[in-house]
C-alpha positions as CSV (number, residue, x, y, z in Angstrom):
1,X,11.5,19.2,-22.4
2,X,11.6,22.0,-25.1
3,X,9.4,21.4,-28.3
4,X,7.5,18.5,-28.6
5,X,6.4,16.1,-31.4
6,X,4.3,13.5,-31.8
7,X,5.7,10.7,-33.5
8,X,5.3,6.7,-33.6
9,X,7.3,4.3,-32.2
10,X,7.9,2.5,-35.4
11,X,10.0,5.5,-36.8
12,X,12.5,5.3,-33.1
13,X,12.4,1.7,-32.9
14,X,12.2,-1.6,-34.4
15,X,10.9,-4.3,-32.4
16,X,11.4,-8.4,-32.0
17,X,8.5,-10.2,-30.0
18,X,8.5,-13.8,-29.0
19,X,5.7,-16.5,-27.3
20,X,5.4,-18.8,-24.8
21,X,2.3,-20.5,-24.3
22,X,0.3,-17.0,-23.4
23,X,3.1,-15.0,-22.7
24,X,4.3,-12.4,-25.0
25,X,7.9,-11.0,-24.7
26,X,8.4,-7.9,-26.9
27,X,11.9,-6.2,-27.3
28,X,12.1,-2.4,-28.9
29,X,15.8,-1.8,-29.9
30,X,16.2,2.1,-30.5
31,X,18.2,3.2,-33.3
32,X,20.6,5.2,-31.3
33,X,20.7,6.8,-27.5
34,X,18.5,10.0,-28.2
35,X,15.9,7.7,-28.9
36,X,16.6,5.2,-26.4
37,X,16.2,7.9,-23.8
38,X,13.1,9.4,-25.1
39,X,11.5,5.8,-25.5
40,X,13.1,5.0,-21.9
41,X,10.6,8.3,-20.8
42,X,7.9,7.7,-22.1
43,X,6.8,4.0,-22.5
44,X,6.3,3.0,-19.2
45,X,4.5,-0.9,-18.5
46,X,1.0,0.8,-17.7
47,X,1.1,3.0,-21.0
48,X,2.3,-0.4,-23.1
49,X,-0.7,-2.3,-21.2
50,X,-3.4,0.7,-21.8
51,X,-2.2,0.8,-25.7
52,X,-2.5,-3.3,-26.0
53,X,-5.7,-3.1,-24.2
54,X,-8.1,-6.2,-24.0
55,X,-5.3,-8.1,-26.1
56,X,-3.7,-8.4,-22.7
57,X,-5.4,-9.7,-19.9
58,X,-2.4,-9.9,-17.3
59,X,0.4,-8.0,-15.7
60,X,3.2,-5.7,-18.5
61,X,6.4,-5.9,-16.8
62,X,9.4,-3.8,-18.2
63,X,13.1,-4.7,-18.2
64,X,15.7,-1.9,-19.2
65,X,18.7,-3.5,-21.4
66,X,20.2,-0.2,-21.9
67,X,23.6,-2.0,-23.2
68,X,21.9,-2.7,-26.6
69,X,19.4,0.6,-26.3
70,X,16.2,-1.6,-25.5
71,X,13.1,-2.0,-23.8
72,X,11.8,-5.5,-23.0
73,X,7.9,-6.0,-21.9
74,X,6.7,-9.0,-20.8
75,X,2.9,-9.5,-21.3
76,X,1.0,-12.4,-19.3
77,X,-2.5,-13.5,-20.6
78,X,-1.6,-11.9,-24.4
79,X,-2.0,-14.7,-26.5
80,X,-6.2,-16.2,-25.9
81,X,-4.7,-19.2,-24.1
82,X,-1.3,-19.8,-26.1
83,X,-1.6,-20.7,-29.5
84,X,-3.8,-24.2,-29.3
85,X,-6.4,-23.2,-27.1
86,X,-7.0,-19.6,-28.6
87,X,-9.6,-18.3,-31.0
88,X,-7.6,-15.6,-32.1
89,X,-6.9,-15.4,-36.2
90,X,-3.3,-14.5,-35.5
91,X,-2.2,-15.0,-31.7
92,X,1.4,-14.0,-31.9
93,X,4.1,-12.5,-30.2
94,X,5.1,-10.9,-33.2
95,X,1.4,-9.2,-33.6
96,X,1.6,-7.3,-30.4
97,X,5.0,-5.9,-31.5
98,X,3.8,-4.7,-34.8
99,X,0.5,-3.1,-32.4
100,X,3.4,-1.8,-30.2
101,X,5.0,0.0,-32.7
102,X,1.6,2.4,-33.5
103,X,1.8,3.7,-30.0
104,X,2.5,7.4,-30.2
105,X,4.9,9.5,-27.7
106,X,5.7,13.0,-27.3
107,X,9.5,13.2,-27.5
108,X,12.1,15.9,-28.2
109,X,11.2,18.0,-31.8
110,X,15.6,17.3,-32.3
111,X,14.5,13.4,-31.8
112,X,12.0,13.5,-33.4
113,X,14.0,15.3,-36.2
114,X,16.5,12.8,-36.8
115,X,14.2,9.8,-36.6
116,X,15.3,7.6,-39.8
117,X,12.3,6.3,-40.6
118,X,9.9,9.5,-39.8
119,X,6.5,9.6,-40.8
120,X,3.8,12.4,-40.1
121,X,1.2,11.1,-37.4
122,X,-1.9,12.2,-39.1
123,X,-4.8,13.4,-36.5
């Protein structure tokens, strides 16, 4: 791959996240192909479903939509039951997206480079 950086998702992507009962469905849309490619790489259902952790209890399934540059995961047993039945303060879609967006990848320095919204991961 060349150089490397560390960077968050939140400065390749933005996100749009959804519920169904205890389903969460969370979309990243990449702000151009460079990205979408390195995101494509790197976030992989397993790594989405270690970086949730206990917030998911089920299966992460990933859909490629490459026609609009997104990722789509699909999280079963996400949401403490589905809104009525959960004990959770703020149960979601849209929680696990903003969560999603702290995961950090190693992508191309270049991409990394011309990320529009780049921000220093501080160790």
């Amino acid at each position: 791959m060349g150089d490397v950086a560390r960077i968050q998702l939140r400065d390749l992507c933005g996100t749009r996240a959804g519920d169904k009962g205890d389903i969460s469905n969370v979309a990243l849309f990449a702000y151009d192909e460079e990205a979408y490619e390195a995101i494509r790489a790197e976030v992989t259902a397993d790594r989405v479903k270690r970086h949730v952790g206990s917030l998911v209890l089920g299966e992460v399934r990933r859909y490629e939509a490459a026609n609009v540059l997104a990722l789509n995961f699909v999280m079963e047993r996400a949401l403490g039951g589905g809104g009525p039945r959960s004990l959770r303060s703020d149960n979601l879609g849209k929680t696990l997206g903003g969560a999603l967006l702290r995961m950090e990848i190693d992508v191309p320095a270049s991409v990394a480079a011309s990320a529009p919204r780049r921000r220093p991961v501080v160790p």
